[in-house]
Structures are given as structure tokens and as C-alpha cells.
C-alpha atoms as a printed R data frame, in Angstrom:
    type eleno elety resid chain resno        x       y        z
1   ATOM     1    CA   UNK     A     1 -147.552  99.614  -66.628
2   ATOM     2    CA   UNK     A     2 -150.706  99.732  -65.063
3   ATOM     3    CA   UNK     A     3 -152.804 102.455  -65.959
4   ATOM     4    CA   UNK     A     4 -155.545 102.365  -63.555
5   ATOM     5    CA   UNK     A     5 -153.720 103.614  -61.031
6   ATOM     6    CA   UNK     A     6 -153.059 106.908  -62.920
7   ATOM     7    CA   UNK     A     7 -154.082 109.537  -60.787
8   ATOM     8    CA   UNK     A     8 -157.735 110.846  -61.839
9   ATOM     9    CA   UNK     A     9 -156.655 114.752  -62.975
10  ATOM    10    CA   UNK     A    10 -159.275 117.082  -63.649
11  ATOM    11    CA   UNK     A    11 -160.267 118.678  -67.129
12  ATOM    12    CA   UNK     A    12 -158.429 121.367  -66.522
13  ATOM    13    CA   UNK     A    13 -154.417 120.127  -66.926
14  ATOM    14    CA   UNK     A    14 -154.246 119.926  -70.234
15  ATOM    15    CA   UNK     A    15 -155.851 123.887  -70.436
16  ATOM    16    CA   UNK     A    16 -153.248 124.875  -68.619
17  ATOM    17    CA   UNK     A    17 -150.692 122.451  -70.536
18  ATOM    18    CA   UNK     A    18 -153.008 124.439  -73.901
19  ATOM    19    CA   UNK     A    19 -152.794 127.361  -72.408
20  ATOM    20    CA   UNK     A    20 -148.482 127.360  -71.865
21  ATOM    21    CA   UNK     A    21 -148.223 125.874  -75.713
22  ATOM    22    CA   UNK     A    22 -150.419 128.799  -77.112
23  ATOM    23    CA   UNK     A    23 -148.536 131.433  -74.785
24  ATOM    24    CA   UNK     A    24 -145.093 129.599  -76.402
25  ATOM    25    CA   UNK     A    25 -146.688 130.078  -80.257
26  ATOM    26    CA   UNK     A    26 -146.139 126.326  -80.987
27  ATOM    27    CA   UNK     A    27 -149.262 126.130  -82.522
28  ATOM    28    CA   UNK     A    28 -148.896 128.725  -85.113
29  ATOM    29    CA   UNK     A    29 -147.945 127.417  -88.792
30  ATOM    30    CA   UNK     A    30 -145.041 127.174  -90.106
31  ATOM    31    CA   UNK     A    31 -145.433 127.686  -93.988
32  ATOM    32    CA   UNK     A    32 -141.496 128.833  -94.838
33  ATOM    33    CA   UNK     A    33 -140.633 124.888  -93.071
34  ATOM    34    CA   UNK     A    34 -142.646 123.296  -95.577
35  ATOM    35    CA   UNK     A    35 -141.879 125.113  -98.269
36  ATOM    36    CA   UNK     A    36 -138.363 123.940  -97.799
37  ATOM    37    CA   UNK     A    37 -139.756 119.922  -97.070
38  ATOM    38    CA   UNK     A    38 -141.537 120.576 -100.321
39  ATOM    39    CA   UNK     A    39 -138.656 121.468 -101.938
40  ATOM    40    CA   UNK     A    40 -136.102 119.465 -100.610
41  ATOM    41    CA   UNK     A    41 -138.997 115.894 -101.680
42  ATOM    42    CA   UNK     A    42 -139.377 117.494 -105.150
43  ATOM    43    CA   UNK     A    43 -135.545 117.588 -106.184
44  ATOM    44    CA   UNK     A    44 -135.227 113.962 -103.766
45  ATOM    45    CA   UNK     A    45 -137.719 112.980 -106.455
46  ATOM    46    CA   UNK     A    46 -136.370 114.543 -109.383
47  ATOM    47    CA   UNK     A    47 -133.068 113.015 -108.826
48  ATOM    48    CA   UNK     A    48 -134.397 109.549 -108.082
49  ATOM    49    CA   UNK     A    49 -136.231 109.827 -111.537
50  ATOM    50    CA   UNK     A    50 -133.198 111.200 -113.621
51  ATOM    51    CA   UNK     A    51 -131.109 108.468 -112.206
52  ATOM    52    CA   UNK     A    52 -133.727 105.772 -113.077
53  ATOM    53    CA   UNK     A    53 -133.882 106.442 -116.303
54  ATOM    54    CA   UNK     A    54 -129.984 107.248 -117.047
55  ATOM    55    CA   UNK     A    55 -129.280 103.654 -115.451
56  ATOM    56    CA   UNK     A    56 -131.774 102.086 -117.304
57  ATOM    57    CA   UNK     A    57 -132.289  98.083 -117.708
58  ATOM    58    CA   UNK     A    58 -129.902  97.236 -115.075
59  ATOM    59    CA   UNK     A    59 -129.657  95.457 -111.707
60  ATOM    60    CA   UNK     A    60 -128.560  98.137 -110.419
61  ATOM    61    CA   UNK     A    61 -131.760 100.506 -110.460
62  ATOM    62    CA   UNK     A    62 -132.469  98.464 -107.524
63  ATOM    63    CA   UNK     A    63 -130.540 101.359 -105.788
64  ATOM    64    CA   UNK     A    64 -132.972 103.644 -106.715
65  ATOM    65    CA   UNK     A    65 -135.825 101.568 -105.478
66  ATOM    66    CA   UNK     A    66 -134.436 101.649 -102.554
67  ATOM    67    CA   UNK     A    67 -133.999 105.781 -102.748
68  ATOM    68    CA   UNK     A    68 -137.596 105.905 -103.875
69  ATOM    69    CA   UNK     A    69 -138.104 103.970 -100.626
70  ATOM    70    CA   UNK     A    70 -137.024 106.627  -98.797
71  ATOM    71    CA   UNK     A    71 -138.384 109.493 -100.669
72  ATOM    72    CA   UNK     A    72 -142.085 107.545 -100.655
73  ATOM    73    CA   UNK     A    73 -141.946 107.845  -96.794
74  ATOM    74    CA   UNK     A    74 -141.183 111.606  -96.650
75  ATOM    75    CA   UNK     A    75 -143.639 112.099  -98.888
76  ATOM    76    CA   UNK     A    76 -146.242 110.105  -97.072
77  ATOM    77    CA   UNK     A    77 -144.780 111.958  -94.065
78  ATOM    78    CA   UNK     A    78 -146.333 115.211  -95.554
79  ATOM    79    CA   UNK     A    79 -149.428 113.886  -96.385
80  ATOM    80    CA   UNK     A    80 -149.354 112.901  -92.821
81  ATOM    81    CA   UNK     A    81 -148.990 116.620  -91.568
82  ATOM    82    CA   UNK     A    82 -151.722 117.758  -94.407
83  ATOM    83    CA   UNK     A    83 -154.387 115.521  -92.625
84  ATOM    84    CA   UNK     A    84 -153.338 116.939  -89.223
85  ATOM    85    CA   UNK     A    85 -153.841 120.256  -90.447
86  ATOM    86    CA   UNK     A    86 -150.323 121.511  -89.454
87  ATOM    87    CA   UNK     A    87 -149.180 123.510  -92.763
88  ATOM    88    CA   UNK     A    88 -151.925 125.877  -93.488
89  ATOM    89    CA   UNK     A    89 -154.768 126.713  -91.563
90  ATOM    90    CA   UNK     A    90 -157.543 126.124  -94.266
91  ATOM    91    CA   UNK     A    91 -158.898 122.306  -94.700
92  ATOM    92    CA   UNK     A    92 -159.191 123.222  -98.757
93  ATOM    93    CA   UNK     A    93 -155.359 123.679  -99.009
94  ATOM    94    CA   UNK     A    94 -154.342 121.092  -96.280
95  ATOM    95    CA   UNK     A    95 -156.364 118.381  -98.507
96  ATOM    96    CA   UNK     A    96 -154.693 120.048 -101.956
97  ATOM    97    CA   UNK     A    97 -151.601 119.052 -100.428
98  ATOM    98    CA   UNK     A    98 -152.683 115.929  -98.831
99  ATOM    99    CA   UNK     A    99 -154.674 114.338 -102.157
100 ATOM   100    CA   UNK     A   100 -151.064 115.581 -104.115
101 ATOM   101    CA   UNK     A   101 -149.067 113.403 -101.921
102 ATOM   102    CA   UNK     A   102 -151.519 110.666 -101.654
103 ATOM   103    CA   UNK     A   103 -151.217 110.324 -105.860
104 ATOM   104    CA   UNK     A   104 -147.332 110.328 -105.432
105 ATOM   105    CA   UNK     A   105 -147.358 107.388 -102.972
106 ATOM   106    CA   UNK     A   106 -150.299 105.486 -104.262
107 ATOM   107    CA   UNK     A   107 -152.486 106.251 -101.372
108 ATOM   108    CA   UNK     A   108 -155.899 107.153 -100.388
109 ATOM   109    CA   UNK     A   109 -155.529 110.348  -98.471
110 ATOM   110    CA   UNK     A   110 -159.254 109.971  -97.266
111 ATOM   111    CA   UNK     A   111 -159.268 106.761  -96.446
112 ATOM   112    CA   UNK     A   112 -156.438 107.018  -94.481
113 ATOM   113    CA   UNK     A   113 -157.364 110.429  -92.707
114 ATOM   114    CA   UNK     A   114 -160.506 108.453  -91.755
115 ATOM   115    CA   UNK     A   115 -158.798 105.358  -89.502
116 ATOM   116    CA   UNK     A   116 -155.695 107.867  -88.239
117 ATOM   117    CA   UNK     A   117 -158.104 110.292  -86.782
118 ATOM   118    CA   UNK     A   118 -160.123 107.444  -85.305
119 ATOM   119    CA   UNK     A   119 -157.149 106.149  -83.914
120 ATOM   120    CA   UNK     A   120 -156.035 109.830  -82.380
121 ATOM   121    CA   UNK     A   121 -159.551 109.630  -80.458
122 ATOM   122    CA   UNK     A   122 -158.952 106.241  -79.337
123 ATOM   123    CA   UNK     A   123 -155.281 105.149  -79.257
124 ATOM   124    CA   UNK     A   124 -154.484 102.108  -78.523
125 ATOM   125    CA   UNK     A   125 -158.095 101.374  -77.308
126 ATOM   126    CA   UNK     A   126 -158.710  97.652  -77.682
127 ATOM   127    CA   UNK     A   127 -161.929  98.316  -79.362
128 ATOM   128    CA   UNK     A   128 -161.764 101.491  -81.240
129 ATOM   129    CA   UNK     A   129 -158.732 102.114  -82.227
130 ATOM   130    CA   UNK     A   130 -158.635 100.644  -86.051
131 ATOM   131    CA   UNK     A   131 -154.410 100.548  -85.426
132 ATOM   132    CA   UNK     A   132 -155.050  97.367  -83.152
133 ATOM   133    CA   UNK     A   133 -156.792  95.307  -85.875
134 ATOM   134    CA   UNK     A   134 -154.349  94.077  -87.738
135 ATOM   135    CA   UNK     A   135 -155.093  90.865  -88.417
136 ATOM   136    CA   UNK     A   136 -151.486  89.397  -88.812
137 ATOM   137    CA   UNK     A   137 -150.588  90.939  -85.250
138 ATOM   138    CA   UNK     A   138 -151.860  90.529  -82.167
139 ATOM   139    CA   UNK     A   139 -151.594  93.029  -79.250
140 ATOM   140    CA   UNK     A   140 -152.893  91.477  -76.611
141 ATOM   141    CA   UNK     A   141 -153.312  88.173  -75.364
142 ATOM   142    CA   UNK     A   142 -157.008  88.175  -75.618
143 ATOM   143    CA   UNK     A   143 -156.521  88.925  -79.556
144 ATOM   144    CA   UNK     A   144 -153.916  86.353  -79.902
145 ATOM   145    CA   UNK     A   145 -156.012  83.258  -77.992
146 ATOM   146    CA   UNK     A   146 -158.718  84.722  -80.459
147 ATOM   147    CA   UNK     A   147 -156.786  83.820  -83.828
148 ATOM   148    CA   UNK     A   148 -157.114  80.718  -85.941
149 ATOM   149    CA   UNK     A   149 -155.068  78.824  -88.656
150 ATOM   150    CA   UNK     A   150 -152.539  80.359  -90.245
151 ATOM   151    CA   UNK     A   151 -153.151  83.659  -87.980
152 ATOM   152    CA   UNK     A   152 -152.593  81.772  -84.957
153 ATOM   153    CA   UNK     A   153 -149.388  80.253  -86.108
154 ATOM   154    CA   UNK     A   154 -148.238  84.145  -87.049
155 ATOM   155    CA   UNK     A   155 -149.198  85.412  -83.298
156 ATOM   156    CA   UNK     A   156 -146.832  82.180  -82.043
157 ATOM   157    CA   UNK     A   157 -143.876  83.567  -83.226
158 ATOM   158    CA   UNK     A   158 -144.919  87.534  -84.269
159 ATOM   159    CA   UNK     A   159 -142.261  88.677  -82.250
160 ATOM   160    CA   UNK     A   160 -139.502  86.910  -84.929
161 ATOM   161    CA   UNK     A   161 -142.009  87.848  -87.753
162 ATOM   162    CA   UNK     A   162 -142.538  91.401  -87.250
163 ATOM   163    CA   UNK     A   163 -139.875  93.003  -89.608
164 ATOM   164    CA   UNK     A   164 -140.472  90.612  -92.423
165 ATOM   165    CA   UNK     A   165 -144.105  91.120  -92.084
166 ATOM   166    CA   UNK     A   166 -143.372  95.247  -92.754
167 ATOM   167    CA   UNK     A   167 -142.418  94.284  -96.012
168 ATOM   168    CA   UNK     A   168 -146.058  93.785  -97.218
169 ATOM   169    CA   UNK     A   169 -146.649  97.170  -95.309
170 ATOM   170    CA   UNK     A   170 -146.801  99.047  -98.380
171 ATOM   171    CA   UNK     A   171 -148.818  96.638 -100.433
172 ATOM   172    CA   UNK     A   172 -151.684  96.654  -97.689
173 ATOM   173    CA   UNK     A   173 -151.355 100.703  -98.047
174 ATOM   174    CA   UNK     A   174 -152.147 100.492 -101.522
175 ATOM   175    CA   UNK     A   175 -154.614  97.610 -101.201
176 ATOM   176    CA   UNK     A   176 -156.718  99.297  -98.218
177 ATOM   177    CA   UNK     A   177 -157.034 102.625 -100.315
178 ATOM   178    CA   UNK     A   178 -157.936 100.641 -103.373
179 ATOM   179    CA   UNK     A   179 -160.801  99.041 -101.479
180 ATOM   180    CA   UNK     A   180 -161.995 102.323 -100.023
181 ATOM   181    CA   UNK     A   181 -162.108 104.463 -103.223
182 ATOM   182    CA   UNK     A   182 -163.785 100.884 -105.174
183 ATOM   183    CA   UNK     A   183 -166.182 101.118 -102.229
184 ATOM   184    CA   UNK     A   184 -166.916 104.556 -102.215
185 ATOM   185    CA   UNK     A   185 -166.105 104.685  -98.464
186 ATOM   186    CA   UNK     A   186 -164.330 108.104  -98.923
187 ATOM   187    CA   UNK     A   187 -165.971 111.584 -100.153
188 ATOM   188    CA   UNK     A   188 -163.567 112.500 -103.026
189 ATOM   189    CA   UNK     A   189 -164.072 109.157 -104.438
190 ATOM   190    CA   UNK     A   190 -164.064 109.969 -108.017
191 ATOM   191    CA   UNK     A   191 -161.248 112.183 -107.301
192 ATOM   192    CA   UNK     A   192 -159.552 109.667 -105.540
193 ATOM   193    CA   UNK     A   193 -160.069 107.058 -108.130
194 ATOM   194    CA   UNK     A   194 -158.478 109.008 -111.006
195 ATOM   195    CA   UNK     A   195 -155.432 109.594 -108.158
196 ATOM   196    CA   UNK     A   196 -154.773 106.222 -107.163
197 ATOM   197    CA   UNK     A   197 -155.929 104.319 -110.566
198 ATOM   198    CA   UNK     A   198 -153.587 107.380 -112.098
199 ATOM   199    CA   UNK     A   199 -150.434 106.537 -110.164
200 ATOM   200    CA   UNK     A   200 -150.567 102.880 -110.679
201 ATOM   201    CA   UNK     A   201 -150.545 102.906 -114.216
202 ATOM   202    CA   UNK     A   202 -147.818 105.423 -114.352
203 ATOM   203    CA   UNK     A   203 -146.282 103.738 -112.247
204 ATOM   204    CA   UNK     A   204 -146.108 100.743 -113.978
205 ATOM   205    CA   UNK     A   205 -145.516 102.242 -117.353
206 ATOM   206    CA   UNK     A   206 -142.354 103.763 -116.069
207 ATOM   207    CA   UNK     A   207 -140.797 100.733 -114.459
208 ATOM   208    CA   UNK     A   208 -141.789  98.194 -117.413
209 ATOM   209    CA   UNK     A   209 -140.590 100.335 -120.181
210 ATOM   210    CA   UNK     A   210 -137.445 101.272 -118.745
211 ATOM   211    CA   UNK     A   211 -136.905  97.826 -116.853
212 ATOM   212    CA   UNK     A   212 -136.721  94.221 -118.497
213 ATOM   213    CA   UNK     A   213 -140.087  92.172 -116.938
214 ATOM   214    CA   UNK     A   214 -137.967  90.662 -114.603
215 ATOM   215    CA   UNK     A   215 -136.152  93.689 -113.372
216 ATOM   216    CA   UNK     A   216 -139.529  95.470 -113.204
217 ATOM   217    CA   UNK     A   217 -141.427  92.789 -110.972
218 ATOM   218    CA   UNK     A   218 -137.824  92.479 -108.398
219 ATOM   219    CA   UNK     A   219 -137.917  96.566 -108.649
220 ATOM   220    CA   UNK     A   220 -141.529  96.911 -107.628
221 ATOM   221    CA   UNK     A   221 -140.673  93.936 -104.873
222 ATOM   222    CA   UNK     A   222 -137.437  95.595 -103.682
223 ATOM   223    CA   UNK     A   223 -139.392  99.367 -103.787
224 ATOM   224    CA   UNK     A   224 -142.643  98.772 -102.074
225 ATOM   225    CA   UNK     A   225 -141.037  96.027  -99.416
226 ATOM   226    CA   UNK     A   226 -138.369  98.792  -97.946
227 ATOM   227    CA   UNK     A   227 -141.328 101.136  -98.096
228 ATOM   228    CA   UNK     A   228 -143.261  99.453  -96.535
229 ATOM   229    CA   UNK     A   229 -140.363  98.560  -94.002
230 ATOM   230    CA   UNK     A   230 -140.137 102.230  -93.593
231 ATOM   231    CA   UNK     A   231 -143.307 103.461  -92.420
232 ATOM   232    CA   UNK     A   232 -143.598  99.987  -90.442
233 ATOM   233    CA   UNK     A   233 -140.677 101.373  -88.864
234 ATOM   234    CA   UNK     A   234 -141.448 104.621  -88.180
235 ATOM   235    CA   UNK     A   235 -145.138 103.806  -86.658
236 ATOM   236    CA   UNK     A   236 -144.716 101.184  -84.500
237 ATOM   237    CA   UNK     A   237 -142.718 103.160  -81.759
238 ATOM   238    CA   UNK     A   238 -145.249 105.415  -81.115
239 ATOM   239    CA   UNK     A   239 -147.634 103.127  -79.435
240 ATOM   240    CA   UNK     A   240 -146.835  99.357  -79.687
241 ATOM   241    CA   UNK     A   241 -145.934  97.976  -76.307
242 ATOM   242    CA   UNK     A   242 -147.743 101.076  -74.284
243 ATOM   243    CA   UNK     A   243 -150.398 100.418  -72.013
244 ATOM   244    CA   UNK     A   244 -153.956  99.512  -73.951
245 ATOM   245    CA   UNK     A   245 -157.426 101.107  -72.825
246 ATOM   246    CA   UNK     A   246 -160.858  99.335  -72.805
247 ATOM   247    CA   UNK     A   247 -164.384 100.634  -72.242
248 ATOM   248    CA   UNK     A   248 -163.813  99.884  -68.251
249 ATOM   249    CA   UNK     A   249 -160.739 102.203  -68.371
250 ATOM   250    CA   UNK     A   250 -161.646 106.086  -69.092
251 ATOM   251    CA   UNK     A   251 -159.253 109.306  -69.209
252 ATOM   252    CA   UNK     A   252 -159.392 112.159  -69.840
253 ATOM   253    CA   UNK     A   253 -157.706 113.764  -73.276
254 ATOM   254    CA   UNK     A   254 -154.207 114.540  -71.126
255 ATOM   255    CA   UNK     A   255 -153.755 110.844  -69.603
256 ATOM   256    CA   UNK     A   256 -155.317 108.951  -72.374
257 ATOM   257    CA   UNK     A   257 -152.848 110.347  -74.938
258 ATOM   258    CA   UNK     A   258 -149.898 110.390  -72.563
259 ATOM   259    CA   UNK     A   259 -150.158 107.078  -71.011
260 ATOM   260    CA   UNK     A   260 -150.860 104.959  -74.525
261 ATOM   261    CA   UNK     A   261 -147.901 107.033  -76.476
262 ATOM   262    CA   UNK     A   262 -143.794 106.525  -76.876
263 ATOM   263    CA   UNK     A   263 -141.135 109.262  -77.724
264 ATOM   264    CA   UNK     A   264 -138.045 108.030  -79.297
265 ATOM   265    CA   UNK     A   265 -134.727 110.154  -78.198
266 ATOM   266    CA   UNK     A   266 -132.524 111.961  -80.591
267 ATOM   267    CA   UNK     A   267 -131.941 115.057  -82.889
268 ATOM   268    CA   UNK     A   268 -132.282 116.166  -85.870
269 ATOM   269    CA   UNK     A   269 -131.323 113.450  -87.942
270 ATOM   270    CA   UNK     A   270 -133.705 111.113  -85.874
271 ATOM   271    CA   UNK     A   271 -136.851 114.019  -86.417
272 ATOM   272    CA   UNK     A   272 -136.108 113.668  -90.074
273 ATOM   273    CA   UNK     A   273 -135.895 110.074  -90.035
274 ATOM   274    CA   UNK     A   274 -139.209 109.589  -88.738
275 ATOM   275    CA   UNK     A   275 -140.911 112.349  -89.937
276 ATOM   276    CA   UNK     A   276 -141.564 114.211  -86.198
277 ATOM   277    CA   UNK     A   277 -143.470 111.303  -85.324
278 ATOM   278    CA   UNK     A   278 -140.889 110.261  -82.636
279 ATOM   279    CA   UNK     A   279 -142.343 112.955  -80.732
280 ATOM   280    CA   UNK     A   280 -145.116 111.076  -80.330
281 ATOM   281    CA   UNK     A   281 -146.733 112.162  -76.977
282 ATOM   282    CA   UNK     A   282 -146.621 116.278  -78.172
283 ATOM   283    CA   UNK     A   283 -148.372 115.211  -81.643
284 ATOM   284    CA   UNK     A   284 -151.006 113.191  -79.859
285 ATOM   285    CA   UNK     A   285 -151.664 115.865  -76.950
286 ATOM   286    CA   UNK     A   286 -151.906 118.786  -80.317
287 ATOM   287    CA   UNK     A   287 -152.146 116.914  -83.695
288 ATOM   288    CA   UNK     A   288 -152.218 120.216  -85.980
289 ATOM   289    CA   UNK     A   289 -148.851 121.751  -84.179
290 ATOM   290    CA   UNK     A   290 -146.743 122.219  -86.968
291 ATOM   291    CA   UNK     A   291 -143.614 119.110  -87.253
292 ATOM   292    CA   UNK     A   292 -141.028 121.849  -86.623
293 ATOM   293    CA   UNK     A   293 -142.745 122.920  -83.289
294 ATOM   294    CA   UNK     A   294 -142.344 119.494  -81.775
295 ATOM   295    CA   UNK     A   295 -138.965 119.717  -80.515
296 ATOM   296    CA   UNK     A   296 -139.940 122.929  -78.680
297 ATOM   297    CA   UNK     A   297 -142.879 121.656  -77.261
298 ATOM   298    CA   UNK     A   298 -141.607 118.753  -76.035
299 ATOM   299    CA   UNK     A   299 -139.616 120.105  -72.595
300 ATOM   300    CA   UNK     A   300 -142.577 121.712  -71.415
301 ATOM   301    CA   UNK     A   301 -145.120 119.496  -72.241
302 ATOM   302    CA   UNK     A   302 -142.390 116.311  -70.119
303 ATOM   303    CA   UNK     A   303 -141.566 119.257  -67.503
304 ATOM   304    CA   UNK     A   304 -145.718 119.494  -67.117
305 ATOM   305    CA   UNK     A   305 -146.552 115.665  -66.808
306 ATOM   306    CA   UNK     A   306 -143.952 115.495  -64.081
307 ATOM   307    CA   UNK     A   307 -145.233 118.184  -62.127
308 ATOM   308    CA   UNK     A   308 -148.295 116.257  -62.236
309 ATOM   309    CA   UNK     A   309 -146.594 112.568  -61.419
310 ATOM   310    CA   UNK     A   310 -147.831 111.806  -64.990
311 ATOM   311    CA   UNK     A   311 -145.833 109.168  -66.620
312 ATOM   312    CA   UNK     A   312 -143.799 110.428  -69.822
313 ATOM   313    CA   UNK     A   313 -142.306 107.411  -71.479
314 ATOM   314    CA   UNK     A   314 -139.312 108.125  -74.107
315 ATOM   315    CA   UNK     A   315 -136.569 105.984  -74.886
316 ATOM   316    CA   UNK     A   316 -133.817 105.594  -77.763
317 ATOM   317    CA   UNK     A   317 -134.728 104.418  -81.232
318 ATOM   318    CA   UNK     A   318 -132.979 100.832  -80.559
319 ATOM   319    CA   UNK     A   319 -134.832 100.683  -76.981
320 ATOM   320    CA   UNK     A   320 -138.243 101.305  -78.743
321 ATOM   321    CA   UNK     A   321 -138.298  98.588  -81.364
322 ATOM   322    CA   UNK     A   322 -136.573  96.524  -78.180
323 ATOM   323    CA   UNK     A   323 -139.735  97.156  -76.228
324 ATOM   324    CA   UNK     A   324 -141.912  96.282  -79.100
325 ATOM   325    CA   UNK     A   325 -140.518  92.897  -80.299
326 ATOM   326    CA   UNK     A   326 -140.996  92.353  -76.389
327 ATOM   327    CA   UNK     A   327 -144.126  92.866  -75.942
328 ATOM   328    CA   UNK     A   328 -144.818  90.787  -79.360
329 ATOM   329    CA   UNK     A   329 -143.377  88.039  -77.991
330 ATOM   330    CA   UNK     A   330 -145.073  88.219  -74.252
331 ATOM   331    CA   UNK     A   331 -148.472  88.154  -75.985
332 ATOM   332    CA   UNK     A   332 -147.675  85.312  -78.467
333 ATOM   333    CA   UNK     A   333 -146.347  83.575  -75.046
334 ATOM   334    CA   UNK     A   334 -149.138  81.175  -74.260
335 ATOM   335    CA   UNK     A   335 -149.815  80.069  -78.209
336 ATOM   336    CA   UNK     A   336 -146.595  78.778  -77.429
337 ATOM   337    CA   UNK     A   337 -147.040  77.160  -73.976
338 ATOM   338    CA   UNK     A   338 -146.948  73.566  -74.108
339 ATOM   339    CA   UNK     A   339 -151.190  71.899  -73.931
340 ATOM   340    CA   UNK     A   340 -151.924  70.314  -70.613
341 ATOM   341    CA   UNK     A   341 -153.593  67.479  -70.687
């Protein structure tokens, strides 16, 4: 989709789009929901730990890696809403929450809040959004012709190599909010030190004295690859595939956000799954609604952008990662074209 021939819309659309959210008290927080999320994460946790320990050294703790998969991704999924601001209305207890869930993950909440906002300014904008430098992927043809060794063979065939490559997911998490808190490049560094330094050697400690060696190292493997697999899964929708932006192409906050951003169809189960984030073009439009709110939101705000001939793009969960893998594999097109002499 082309987006330059978006029609140019005035300032003043997404007021009114503001204006019908506010009037429809989607923006107001929702405490008594996440109480219950907190709730219903602490005894997912609980469990998961009782269970490790009661099955002790065997192969079959594996299972519960793969529950503490899932249970790591809800969590992150709060920490998520924390940085948005969409449980309380104070930053102070938004960050309590946010630095809480960052230690249970492994995470640096700052670090992280840092490159998501950037990328809510700028999404999927070839130059500033920090979500389209990854070096392992490349999103548009200019990035893949742009790679070199080993980099270049990835682009090729990226399309083929995306869902193994979302098993190191998790590892990067943990590596990039190493390197931030090592580099002071957050605020709450020494905070964030004794959180993230602090949940990798409990971490540890828990999985090598209940585990044999072996069984630890395939845990931690089996663990952090399906996490990683997870939140890999559950970002990539959103924007992968959509139309990118350059310095040449401006919008304004309605199109920009529209335009560049994917829904992904389905109910309950699917909001839970992926954390509200298949809701994709609400969040961007209003960040700090409230997860809960997004379902409600989302008739109006797709009844508003077709008043306005604005394209709304949504699609099922199976038709999203179709659309990605597709796009993968048109921009690693000409690394594989034959050379002409």
C-alpha cells in the first residue's frame, strides 16, 4: 500500500476521534482489571514454582519451562501497560509496577521504555524507529542490499528464518538491558542493576540446584527460546509488513499511526494471548488507554477512519504472520536474484 496517496486530513480528526474516546470513558483506568491480571500472574507463578520444585531433577520440568514461557510474557505484558501509563495515573506507581515486572522477567524496564516510546513517535519510520534495526532482519530492500556476510546470507532467506530466529528473542532482551544498565544509559541504573544482576543469579541458583547441569543448561534453552518465541510472536503483527515512512513522507499523529499499524481479529482468548496488543491501531492512536478499554474502542475508532476513507487494516492471527513471512521474503527477493553478468 502506498501511503502517499493518503488523503492529507487536518489536525483536527483525531480531536474529534479524542474527543468521542473521552466522551466514551475509554481512557479512564481500570485498577479492579489489573488487580485481577496481578493476581491471576502471581498464582500462574506460584504454581509454576511449586511444580518445579515438586518435579525436581527430571526431564520433565521442561514442561514447566515451557509454562514459565508463558507466564514470562504476561508478565512482560504488564510491564508493557506500566510504561504506557495505563494502570494508574501517577508515573511513581506505573514505574513501581513496571521495575517489579522488569526483575521478574530479567528486563530493563528503562531501557526498554526508552526504544518503545521512540518507536510510538516514529513507527515503522525507516530512520527513527529503533524496531527497524534489527540487524538479523531486514525490512526493506534498501536495508537488505545494505547487509554483509553472514547478515546478508540471513536477509536471503529471512522469510524461512524468522521463527527460529525468535528463539534468541529473549536472550537479546536480557542482553540489550544488560548493556544499558552496564552503560548507565538508563536513570535508575543502580536500581536497575541490583534488578537485573538480582534476577539472574536467582535465577540461576534455582534452576542449578534443583536441576542436574545438563537439565539446567536444556531448561534455560527450552525457557528463554519459547519466550522469546512468544513475544516474537506477539510483536511482529502489529507492524511488520505495513507501509514504512521516511523523512520525505510526513503525517499527521491520526494517519501516521493508522497507516503503519495491524489489528489481529478475535476475542477474548486472542486479547489474552497477546496481551491487547492485537489491537494495535487503538493502542498506537492512545497508548495509556487501559488494555481492557481496547475492545471498546476499537468500533469507533474503525467506524471513524472509514468515515474519513482512512485505511484500517485488521486481519486474523494466521493472516498476520502470513503477511509478514511475505513481506520477509519480497525484501530478501533480489539477494536471491541470480548476478547478471
Amino acid at each position: 500500500m502506498d501511503t502517499s496517496s493518503a488523503p492529507a486530513r487536518p489536525g483536527s480528526d483525531f480531536t474529534r476521534l479524542s474527543r468521542l474516546i473521552n466522551q466514551r470513558g475509554l481512557l479512564k483506568r481500570r485498577p479492579g482489571d489489573y488487580a485481577v491480571k496481578f493476581a491471576l500472574n502471581g498464582l500462574l507463578l506460584t504454581v509454576g514454582g511449586v511444580a518445579f520444585v515438586l518435579i525436581g531433577a527430571s526431564w520433565w520440568n521442561l514442561l514447566t519451562a515451557a509454562f514459565f514461557a508463558v507466564v514470562f510474557a504476561q508478565l512482560a505484558f504488564i510491564g508493557h501497560d506500566a510504561g504506557h501509563k495505563q494502570i494508574f495515573r501517577g508515573k511513581r506507581a506505573n514505574d513501581f509496577v513496571g521495575h517489579l515486572h522488569g526483575a521478574l522477567v530479567g528486563m530493563s524496564y528503562g531501557n526498554w521504555v526508552g526504544q518503545h516510546n521512540r518507536h510510538h513517535a516514529n513507527p515503522n519510520h525507516e530512520d527513527d524507529d529503533p524496531d527497524l534495526d534489527i540487524p538479523a532482519l531486514a525490512f526493506t530492500t534498501e536495508q537488505a542490499m545494505g547487509k554483509r556476510g553472514m547478515l546478508r546470507w540471513i536477509a536471503k532467506y529471512q522469510a524461512y528464518l524468522f521463527f527460529p530466529l525468535l528463539l534468541l528473542e529473549g536472550f537479546s532482551l536480557h542482553h540489550s538491558g544488560i548493556r544499558a544498565v552496564v552503560r548507565r544509559e538508563v536513570k535508575a541504573h543502580k536500581l536497575e542493576s541490583v534488578l537485573i544482576f538480582g534476577h539472574i543469579a536467582a535465577y540461576l541458583a534455582a534452576v542449578f540446584l534443583v536441576l542436574s547441569p545438563l537439565q539446567a543448561l536444556v531448561f534455560i534453552v527450552v525457557h528463554q527460546g519459547l519466550w522469546g518465541v512468544y513475544m516474537g510472536c506477539s510483536f511482529a503483527p502489529n507492524h511488520k509488513g505495513m507501509p514504512t515512512l521516511t523523512a520525505a513522507r510526513k503525517f499527521d499523529h491520526l494517519h501516521k499511526q493508522v497507516l503503519t499499524s495491524r489489528n489481529v481479529r478475535g476475542g477474548r482468548v486472542v486479547d489474552y494471548v497477546l496481551g491487547g496488543l492485537n489491537y494495535q491501531i487503538e493502542h498506537h492512536l492512545f497508548p495509556s488507554m487501559p488494555r481492557s478499554n481496547l475492545r471498546h474502542a476499537q468500533p469507533l475508532v474503525r467506524e471513524f477512519c472509514a468515515r474519513l476513507g482512512l485505511p484500517y487494516h485488521q486481519t486474523t492471527a494466521v493472516g498476520s504472520y502470513a503477511q509478514v513471512l511475505s513481506h520477509l521474503h519480497a525484501v530478501g527477493a533480489p539477494l536471491r536474484a541470480p548476478a547478471v553478468s
